[in-house]
N, C-alpha and C positions, 0 to 999 in steps of 0.2 A: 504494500500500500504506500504509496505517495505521499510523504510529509516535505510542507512546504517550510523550509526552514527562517525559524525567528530570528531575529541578531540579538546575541548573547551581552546580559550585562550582568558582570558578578552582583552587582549591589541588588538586582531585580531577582527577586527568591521566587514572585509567584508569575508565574505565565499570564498575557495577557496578547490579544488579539487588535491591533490596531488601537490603543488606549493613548493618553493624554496627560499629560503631568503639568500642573500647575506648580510654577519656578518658585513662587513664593510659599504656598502652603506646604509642597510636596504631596498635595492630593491627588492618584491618581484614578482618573474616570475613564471607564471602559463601557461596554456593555456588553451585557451578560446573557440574561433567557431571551429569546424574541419569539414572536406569536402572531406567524402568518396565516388569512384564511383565504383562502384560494377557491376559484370555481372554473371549472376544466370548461375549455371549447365541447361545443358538441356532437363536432367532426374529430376531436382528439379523444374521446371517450375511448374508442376502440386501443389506440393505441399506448394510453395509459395504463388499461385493463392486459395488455399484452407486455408490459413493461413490469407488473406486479406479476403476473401469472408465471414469466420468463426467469423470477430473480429463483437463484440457487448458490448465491452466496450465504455463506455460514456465519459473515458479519450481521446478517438479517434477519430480525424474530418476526416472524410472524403472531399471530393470534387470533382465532376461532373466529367464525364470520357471526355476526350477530345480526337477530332478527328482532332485537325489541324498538320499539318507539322512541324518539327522538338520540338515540345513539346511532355512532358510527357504524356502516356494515362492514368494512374493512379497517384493520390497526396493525400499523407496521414498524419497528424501531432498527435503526439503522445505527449498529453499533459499532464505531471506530477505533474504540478503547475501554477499558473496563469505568471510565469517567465521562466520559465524549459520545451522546449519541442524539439520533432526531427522530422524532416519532412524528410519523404519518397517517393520517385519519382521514379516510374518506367516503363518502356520500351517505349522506348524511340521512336517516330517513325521521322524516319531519313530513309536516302534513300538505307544505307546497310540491308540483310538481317536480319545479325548477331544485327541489335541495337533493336528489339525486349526482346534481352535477358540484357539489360544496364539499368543502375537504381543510385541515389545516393542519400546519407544519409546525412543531414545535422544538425549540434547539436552542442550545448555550454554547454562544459565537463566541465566547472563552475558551471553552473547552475543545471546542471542534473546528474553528478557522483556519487551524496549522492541518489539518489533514485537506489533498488535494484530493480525495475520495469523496470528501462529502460539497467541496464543490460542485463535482461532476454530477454526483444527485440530486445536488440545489437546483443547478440549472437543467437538468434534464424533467424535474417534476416543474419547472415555473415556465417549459418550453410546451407543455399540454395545456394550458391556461395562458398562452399570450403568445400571437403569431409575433413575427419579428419586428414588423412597424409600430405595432402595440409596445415595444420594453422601454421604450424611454418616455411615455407620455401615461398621465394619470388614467386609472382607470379601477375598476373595480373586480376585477378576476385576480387581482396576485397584492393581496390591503396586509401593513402589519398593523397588526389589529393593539399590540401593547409590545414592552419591551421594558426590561430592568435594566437599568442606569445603576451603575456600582459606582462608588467614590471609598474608595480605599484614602484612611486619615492612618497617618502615622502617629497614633495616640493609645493610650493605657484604655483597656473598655472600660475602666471602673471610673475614669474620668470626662465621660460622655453622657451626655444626657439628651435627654426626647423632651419633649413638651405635650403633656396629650392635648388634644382638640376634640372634635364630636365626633371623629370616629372610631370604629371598636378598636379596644386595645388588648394587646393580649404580653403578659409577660411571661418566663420561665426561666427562669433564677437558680444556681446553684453555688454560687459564689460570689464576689463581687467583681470578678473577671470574668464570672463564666454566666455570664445572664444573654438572652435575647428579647429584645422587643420589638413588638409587631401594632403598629396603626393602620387600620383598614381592612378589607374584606381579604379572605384569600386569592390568588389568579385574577384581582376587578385593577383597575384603574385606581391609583391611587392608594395602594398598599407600601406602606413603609418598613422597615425591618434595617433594625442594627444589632450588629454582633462582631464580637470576640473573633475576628479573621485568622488569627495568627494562632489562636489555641486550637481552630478548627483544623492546620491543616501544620502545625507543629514548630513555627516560623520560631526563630532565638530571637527577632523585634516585634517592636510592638505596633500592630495595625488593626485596626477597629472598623468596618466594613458598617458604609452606610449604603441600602439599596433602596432604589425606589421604583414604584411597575407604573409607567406611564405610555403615553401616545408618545407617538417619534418625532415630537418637535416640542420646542423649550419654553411655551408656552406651558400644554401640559406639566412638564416638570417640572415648573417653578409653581403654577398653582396648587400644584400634590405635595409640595415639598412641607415637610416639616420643620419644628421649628428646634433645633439644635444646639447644644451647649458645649465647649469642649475645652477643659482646662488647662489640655496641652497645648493650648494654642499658643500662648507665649511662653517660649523657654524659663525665663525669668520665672514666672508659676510655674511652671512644671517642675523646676527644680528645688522652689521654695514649698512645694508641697511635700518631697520626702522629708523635709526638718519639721513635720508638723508631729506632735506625737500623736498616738492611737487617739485617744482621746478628742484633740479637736480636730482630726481627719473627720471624726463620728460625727461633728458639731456642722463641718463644712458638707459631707456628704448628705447630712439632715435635710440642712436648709437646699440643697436643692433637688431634692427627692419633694420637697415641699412646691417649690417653684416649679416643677415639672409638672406637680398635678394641678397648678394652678391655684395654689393657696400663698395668695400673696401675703398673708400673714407670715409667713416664714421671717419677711425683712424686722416686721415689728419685735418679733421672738431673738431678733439676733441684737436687736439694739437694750433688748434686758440685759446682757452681759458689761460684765467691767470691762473699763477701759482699756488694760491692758491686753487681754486675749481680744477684744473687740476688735482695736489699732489692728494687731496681727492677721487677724481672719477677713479683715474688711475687703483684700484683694481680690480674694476666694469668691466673693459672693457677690458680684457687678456684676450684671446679667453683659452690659455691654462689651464687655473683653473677652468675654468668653464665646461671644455668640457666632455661630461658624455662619460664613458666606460661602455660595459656592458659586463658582467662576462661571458669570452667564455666556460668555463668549467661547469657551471650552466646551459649555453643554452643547450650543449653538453649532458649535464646528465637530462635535462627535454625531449627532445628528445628520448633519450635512452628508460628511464622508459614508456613513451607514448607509443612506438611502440613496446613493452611488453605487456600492458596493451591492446591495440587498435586490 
């Protein structure tokens, strides 16, 4: 199989597929799951059904054809590596005529970009859904329907925080390194999730993986975007947070466990304290130094290049 080769940088531990680095934060944005839905020509019907029926590679699961209502009758995953693969769902049987001919691709352009195998798939399954004059103009048979936007921060997880807002939140906590949380629906628009990147995948630095499931332009993404805190953001704290003992770590991680769920009382509870632990802890607790921006012109041009590429 055909791997298309990355250009190597010792200091780069995790693989990334056409990604972005912002010079000042060192955030780097990539994207990650994407969620095509496709609807086949209906002169290519035949020879996509000859293209599925033909495969005898051992890279390829198939799975049972199914007869029930509003599921896929055909599901295929296209395995590149035991991390890397794209699963295929097609005709959909739903109660229009027309969802016979609907189908959709699902894949993490992280994980699978570097193999030239699944290029070949890409564009052989988006060449049954779009004659040639059709691939550069908009249309409706080859839509990404959503896509996760990763921003990898080179920051401690235990010193990040979310802000909740009105939609569902879900936490799962085992540590204070080893927590995820989730704002939003699962697979909708508008699903947020931060976590522990570097514990996930065994990294000796420290990166804290913020993602977000959005439409493939920076609109989208800045309106989904949450609202973020991170007190790595300046060296100067980060550094003046290991000389804090256990104790006012607990004071500083309080107040903004408080601030995250929106209990602005937090500030009032912090100005009971004497003056001297006060003075010290007051840096810890300015929403405004800490508040992370994400670079709308990087979003903007990872977008761009995707929907080039896609």
């Amino acid at each position: 199989m055909e791997v298309i080769p990355i250009a190597k940088d010792k200091n780069k531990l995790i693989p990334y597929y056409h990604e972005l680095v912002d010079p000042c934060s060192k955030f780097v944005y990539s994207i990650d799951n994407v969620r095509i839905n496709f609807r086949v020509q209906k002169h290519k019907v035949k020879q996509l059904e000859s293209f599925f029926n033909s495969i005898s590679r051992t890279d390829i699961e198939t799975y049972g054809i199914s007869s029930k209502q509003w599921t896929y009758k055909y599901m295929f995953t296209f395995r590149y590596s035991p991390d890397a693969s794209m699963t295929v769902a097609y005709q959909f049987l739903g109660a229009d005529a027309e969802d016979v001919f609907k189908g959709y691709l699902d894949v993490n352009i992280n994980k699978t970009g570097s193999y030239g195998q699944f290029w070949a798939d890409y564009r052989t399954l988006k060449s049954f859904c779009l004659d040639d004059y059709e691939a550069n103009r908009l249309n409706t048979r080859w839509t990404i329907a959503r896509c996760d936007v990763a921003v990898d921060m080179p920051a401690k997880r235990r010193n990040v925080f979310m802000r909740k807002d009105q939609r569902v939140y879900e936490l799962k906590s085992y540590s204070a390194d080893n927590l995820t949380e989730y704002l939003g629906k699962r697979n909708e628009v508008g699903r947020v999730k931060i976590y522990n990147k570097s514990l996930e995948l065994g990294l000796s630095h420290d990166v804290t993986r913020y993602e977000i499931t959005c439409e493939p332009n920076v609109n989208s993404y800045f309106s989904h975007a949450a609202e973020v805190y991170n007190l790595d953001n300046s060296q100067q704290l980060s550094l003046a947070l290991v000389e804090l003992s256990d104790s006012q770590r607990v004071i500083v991680n309080m107040f903004w466990e408080m601030h995250a769920n929106g209990l602005d009382r937090g500030l009032l509870l912090f100005n009971q304290l004497g003056r001297k632990i006060k003075d010290k802890l007051k840096p810890f607790i300015v929403p405004e130094l800490a508040l992370v921006t994400f670079n709308r012109a990087l979003v903007t041009k990872l977008f761009d290049d995707y929907l080039k590429l896609l």
